[in-house]
C-alpha positions in Angstrom: 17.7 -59.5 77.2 19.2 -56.7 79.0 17.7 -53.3 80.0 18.2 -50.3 78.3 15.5 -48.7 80.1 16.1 -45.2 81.8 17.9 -45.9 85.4 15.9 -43.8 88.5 18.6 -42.7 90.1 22.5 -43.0 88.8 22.9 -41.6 85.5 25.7 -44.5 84.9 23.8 -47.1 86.1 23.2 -48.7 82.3 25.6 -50.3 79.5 24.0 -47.7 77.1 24.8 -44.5 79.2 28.4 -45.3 79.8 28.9 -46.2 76.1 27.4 -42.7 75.2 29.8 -41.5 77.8 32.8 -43.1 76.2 31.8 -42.1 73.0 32.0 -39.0 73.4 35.2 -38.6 75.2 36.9 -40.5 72.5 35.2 -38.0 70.3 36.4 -35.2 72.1 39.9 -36.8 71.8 40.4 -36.1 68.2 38.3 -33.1 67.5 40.4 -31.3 69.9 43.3 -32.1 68.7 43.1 -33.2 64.6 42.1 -30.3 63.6 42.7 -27.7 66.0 46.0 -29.4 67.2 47.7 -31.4 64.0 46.7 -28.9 61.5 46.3 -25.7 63.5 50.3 -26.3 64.7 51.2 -26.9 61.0 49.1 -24.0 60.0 49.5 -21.2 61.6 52.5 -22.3 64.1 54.7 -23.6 61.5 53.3 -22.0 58.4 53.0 -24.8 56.2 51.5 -24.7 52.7 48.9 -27.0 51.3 51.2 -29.4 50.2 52.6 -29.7 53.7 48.8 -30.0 55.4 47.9 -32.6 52.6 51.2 -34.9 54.0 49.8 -34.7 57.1 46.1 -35.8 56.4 46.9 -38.5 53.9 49.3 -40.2 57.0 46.6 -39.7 59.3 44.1 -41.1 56.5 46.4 -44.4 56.0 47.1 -45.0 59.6 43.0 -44.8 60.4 42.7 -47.5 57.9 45.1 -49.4 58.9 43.7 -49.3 62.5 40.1 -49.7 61.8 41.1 -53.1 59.3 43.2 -54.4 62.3 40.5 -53.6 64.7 38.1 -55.4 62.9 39.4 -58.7 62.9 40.5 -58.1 67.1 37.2 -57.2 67.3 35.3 -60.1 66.0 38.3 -62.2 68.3 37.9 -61.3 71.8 35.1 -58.5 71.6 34.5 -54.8 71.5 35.5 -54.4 75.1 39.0 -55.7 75.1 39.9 -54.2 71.8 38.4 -50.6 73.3 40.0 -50.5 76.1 43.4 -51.0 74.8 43.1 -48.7 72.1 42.1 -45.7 74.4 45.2 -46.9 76.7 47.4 -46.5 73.2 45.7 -43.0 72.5 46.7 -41.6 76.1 50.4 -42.0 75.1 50.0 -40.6 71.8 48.3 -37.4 73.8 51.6 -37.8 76.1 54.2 -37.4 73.0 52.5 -34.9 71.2 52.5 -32.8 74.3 55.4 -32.9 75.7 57.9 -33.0 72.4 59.2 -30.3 71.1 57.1 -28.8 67.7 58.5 -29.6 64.7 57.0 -31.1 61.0 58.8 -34.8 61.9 57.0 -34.8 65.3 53.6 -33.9 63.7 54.1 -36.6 61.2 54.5 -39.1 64.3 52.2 -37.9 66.3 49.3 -38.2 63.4 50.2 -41.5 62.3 50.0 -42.7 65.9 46.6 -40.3 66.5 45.2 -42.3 63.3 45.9 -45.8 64.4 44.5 -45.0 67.7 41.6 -43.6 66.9 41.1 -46.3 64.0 41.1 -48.6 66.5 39.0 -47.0 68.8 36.4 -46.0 66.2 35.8 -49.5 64.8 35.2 -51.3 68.5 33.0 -47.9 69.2 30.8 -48.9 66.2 30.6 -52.4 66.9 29.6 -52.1 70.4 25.8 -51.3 70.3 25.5 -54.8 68.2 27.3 -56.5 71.4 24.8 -54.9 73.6 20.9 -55.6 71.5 19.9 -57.2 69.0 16.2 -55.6 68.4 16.3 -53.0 65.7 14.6 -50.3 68.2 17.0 -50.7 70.7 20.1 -50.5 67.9 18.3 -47.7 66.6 18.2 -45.9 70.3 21.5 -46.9 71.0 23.0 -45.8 68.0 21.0 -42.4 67.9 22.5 -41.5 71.3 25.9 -42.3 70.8 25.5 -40.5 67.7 24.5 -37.4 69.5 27.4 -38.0 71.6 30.0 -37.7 69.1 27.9 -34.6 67.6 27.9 -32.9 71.0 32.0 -33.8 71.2 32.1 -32.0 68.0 31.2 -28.8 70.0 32.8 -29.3 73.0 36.1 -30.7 71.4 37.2 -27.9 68.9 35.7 -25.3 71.7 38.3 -26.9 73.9 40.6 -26.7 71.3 39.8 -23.5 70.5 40.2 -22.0 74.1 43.7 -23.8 75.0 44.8 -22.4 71.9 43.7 -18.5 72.5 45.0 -19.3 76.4 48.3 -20.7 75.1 49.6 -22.8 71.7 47.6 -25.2 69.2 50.0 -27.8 70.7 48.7 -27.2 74.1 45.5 -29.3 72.9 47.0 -33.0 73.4 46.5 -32.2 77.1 42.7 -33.5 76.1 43.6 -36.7 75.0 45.4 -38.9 78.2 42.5 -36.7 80.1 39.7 -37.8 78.3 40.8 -41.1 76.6 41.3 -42.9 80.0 38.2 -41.4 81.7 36.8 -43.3 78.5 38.8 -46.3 79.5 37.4 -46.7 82.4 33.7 -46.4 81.3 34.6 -49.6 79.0 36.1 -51.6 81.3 32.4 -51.1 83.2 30.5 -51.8 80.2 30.8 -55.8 79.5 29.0 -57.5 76.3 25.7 -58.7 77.2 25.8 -62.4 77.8 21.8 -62.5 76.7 22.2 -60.9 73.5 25.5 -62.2 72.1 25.4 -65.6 74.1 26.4 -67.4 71.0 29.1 -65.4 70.0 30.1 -65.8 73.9 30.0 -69.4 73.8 31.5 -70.0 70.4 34.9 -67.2 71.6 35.3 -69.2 75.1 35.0 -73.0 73.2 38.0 -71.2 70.6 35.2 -72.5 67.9 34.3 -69.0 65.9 35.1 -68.2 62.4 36.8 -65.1 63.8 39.1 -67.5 66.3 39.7 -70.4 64.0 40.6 -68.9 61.0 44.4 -66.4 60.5 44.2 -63.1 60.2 44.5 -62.2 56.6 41.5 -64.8 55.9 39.5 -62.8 58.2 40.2 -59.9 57.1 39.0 -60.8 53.4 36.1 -62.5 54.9 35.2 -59.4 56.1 35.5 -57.7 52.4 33.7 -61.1 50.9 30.5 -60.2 53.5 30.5 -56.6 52.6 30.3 -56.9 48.7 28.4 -60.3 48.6 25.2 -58.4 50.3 23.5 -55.4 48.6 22.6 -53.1 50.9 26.1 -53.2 52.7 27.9 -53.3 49.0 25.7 -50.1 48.6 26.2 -49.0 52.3 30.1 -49.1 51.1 29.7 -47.3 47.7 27.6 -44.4 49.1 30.0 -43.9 51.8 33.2 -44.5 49.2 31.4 -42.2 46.8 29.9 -39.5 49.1 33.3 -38.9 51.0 35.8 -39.0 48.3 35.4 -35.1 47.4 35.8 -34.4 50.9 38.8 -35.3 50.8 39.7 -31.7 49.6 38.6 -30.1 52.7 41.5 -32.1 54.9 44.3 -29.8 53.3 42.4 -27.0 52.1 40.0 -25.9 55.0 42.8 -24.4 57.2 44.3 -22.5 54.5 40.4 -21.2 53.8 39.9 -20.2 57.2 43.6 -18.0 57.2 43.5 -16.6 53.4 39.5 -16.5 52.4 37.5 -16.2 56.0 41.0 -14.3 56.9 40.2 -15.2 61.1 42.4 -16.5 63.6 43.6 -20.2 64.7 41.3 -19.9 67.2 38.2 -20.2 64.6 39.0 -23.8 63.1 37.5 -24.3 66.8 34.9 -21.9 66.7 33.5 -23.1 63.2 34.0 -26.5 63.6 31.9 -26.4 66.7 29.0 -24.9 64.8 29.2 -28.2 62.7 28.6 -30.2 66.7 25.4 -27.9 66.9 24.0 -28.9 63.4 25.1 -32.7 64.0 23.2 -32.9 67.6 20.3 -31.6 66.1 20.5 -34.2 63.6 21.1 -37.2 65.5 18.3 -36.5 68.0 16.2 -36.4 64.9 16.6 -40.0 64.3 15.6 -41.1 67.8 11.9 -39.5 66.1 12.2 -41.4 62.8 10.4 -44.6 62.5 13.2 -47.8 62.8 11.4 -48.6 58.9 12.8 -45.4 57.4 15.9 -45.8 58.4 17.0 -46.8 54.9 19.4 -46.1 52.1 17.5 -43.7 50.5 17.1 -41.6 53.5 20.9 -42.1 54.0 21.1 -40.7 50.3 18.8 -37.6 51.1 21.2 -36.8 54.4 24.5 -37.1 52.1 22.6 -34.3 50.1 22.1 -32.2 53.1 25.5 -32.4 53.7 26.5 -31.6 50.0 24.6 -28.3 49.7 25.3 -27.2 53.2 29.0 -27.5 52.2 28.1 -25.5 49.6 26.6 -22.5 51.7 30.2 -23.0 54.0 32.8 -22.5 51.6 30.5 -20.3 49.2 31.3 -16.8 50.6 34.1 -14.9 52.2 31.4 -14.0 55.5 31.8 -15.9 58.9 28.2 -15.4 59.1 27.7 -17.5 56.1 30.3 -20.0 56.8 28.5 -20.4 60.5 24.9 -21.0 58.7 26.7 -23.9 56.2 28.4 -25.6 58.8 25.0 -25.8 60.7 23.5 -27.2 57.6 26.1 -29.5 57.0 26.6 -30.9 60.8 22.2 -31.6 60.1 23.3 -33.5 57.3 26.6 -35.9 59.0 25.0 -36.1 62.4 21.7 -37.7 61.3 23.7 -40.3 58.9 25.9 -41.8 61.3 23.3 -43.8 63.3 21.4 -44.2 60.4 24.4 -46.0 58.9 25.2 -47.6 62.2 21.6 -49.2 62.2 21.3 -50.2 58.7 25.1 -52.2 59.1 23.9 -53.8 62.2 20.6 -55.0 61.7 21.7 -56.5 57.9 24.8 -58.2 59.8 25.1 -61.4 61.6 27.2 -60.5 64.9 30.0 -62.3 64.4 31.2 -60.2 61.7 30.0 -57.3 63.0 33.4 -55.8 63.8 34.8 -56.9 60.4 32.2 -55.4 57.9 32.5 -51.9 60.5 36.2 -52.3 59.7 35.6 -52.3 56.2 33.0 -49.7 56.1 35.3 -47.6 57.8 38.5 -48.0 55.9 36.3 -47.5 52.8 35.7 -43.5 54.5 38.8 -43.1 55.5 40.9 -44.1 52.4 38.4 -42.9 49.8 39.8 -38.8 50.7 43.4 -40.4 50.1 43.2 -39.2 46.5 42.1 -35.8 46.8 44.5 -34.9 49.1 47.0 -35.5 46.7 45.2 -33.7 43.9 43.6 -30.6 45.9 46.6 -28.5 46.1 47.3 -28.8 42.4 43.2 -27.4 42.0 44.0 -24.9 44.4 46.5 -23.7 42.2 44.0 -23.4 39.1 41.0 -22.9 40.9 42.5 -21.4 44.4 41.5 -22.4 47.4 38.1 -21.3 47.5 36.9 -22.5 44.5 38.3 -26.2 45.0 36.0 -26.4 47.7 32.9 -25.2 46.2 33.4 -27.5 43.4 34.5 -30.7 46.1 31.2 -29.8 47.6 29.0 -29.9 44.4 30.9 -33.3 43.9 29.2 -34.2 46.8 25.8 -32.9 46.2 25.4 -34.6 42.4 26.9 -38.3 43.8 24.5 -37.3 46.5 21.0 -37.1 43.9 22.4 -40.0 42.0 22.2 -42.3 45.1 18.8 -41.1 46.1 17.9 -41.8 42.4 19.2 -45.2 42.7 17.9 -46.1 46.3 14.9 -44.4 46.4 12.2 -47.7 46.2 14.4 -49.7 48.8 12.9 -48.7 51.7 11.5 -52.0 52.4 14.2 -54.3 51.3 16.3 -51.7 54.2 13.9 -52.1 57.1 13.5 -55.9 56.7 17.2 -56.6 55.7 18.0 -58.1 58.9 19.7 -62.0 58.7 23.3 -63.2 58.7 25.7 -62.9 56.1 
C-alpha cells in the first residue's frame, strides 16, 4: 500500500499532491473560461439574449455527456492516467482556437462543444483517480476531500483570472488559461502512475487483455456501466439525488448572466467576482469533510448539503443587492464544495474498481444532462416570471427535492458507511 503520508521536504513528492495539483488546474481551465469566457463573450460582447446563452449551455451540456460516457469506458480500459493525459492535451487546443479565432456566435458554438468534450473527459478520469490510488475508505475520504478543496479553490482563482483578463482586455482574452494551465496539469499526470499495490488486480487483469472492460465492445460496456449504477441502491440513489438536485439548476446556465447585467445591473467583470465568492464558500466546505468522521459520510448528509445549496441559492438570486448576492453565493459554494468528496467517497467505496470509471461516467452524465431541459424551458419562464423570479423559483426547486431526499435517506447512515463491496 502506498504512502499518502505528508512528504518532509518536496511539496510534489506524493501521488496525492500532484493529483490535487492537476485538479485544480483543470479546474481553473473551465471556470476561467465557461463562464467568464463562453458566456461573458456572448453576453456582453455580442449581446445575445437568453435564448442565444441557452444554445450555448445545452451544447456545452451534451458534449460533457458525451465525453464523460466515452471516458468512462477508456477509463476502465487502459486507466485514469492515459485517459487524463490525453484529454488535457485535447483541452490545450481547444484554449488555442478559442483564442486566436476571430469572435463570432459559430466560433462560440465550436469552441463550447469542444470545451465540453474536453472537460468531460477530463472530469471523469479526475474522479476516478483517487480509487486507482487507495482502497481504504480514510484515505479515499482524504484524497477526495483535498482534491475537492482543490477544485473549490480553482473556483476562486479561475473566475478571478477570468475576471482580471477581462477588465485588462476582452472576455475572449480568457482561453489564454487553458493551453497554460491544462498542460502544466498534463504533466503532473504523466508523474502520477496508478499504484501497482492498490489496483494490482486490475493491473494484472489490463496487461493479460483479460478484464471485463478489455474483453467486452464498447456499447456493452457502456450499459454495464448503467446495469451497475441502477442494480445497487445507494449508487441508484447516488444517481437520482444528483439527477434530481441538479435539474432546476439548469435555469441558472442561461439566466445567470442576464441576472448579473439586468437585475444586479454590474459589469462583465462580476460573473468573475461573484462566482469567486462561490470558490470561498466551496473551500470552506470541502475542508470541512477532511473533519467529518468517514461513517457520516452518507446519503443523508449528501441530502442535508443539496439543501444548503438550495436555500443559499435562494439568498443569491433573492435581491437586487451585490451584498446579498455575495452572502448566497458563500452559502451556496458551503453547500457544493462539501458534496463533491462526499459523493466521490460514497461512489468509491460502494464500487468494485474495475468499474469505477464507468459508474463516474454515469454519475456524471446524469449531472450534466439532467439541466438539458431547463435550459430549453427557462427563457420561456423568464418571459412570465422574468428573470429574477425564474431563479428564485429554480432555487426553491432545489431546496423542496432537497428535504424530500433527506426525508427518504435519513436512517441509511449505516447501510452508507458499510456499503463497501463489488458490484
Amino acid at each position: 500500500m502506498p504512502s499518502f503520508s505528508r512528504p518532509a521536504g518536496r511539496p510534489l513528492s506524493t501521488p496525492t499532491s500532484r493529483l490535487v495539483l492537476a485538479n485544480f488546474l483543470l479546474v481553473v481551465c473551465f471556470t476561467a473560461t465557461y463562464f467568464v469566457g463562453l458566456i461573458g463573450c456572448a453576453t456582453y460582447q455580442l449581446g445575445a439574449d437568453a435564448l442565444a446563452v441557452s444554445a450555448l449551455v445545452v451544447l456545452i451540456n451534451v458534449t460533457l455527456v458525451v465525453g464523460g460516457a466515452l471516458a468512462g469506458v477508456v477509463t476502465d480500459r487502459v486507466g485514469p492516467r492515459v485517459t487524463l493525459m490525453a484529454s488535457l492535451a485535447g483541452f490545450a487546443l481547444t484554449g488555442v482556437f478559442a483564442l486566436i479565432m476571430p469572435l463570432s456566435y459559430p466560433m462560440l458554438a465550436v469552441a463550447s462543444a469542444l470545451e465540453g468534450l474536453a472537460d468531460g473527459f477530463c472530469g471523469t478520469a479526475a474522479s476516478a483517480y483517487p480509487r486507482f490510488l487507495a482502497d481504504r475508505p480514510r484515505e479515499l475520504k482524504r484524497m477526495n476531500s483535498l482534491c475537492g478543496t482543490a477544485v473549490s479553490a480553482a473556483v476562486i482563482a479561475g473566475p478571478l483570472i477570468g475576471g482580471a483578463v477581462t477588465t485588462l482586455a476582452t472576455n475572449q482574452a480568457c482561453f489564454a488559461t487553458i493551453p497554460v494551465a491544462s498542460l502544466l496539469a498534463a504533466g503532473l499526470v504523466w508523474a502520477t502512475p496508478e499504484a501497482p499495490g492498490t489496483v494490482g488486480e486490475w493491473r494484472a487483469d489490463h496487461a493479460a487483455g483479460e478484464s471485463p472492460a478489455v474483453r467486452e465492445g464498447f456499447w456493452r460496456q457502456l450499459a454495464e456501466g448503467v446495469r451497475v449504477t441502477f442494480s445497487r441502491r445507494i449508487l441508484r440513489t447516488l444517481f437520482l439525488l444528483y439527477f434530481l438536485g441538479f435539474f432546476a439548476y439548469g435555469a441558472f446556465d442561461s439566466l445567470e448572466s442576464l441576472f448579473y447585467r439586468d437585475v444586479l445591473c454590474v459589469g462583465g467583470e462580476w460573473m468573475g467576482w461573484l462566482s469567486a465568492c462561490a470558490g470561498v464558500g466551496a473551500t470552506a466546505g470541502s475542508l470541512l469533510v477532511l473533519r467529518v468522521s468517514t461513517r457520516r459520510l452518507t446519503l443523508g448528509t449528501l441530502s442535508a448539503l443539496l439543501l444548503v445549496t438550495g436555500v443559499g441559492s435562494m439568498v443569491y438570486v433573492g435581491t437586487a443587492d451585490v451584498a446579498v448576492a455575495v452572502a448566497g453565493q458563500l452559502i451556496t459554494g458551503l453547500g457544493f464544495g462539501a458534496m463533491r468528496p462526499v459523493k466521490d467517497t460514497i461512489l468509491q467505496r460502494s464500487c468494485d474498481v474495475s468499474y469505477v470509471g464507468r459508474v463516474t461516467a454515469v454519475m456524471n452524465a446524469g449531472t450534466n444532462s439532467a439541466g438539458t431541459l431547463p435550459l430549453l424551458v427557462a427563457p420561456l419562464l423568464a418571459n412570465v416570471l422574468g428573470v429574477q423570479g425564474t431563479l428564485l423559483a429554480a432555487s426553491a426547486v432545489v431546496a423542496a427535492l432537497a428535504a424530500a431526499f433527506l426525508l427518504i435517506t435519513r436512517h441509511d447512515g449505516e447501510n452508507d458507511a458499510n456499503g463497501r463491496g463489488a458490484c
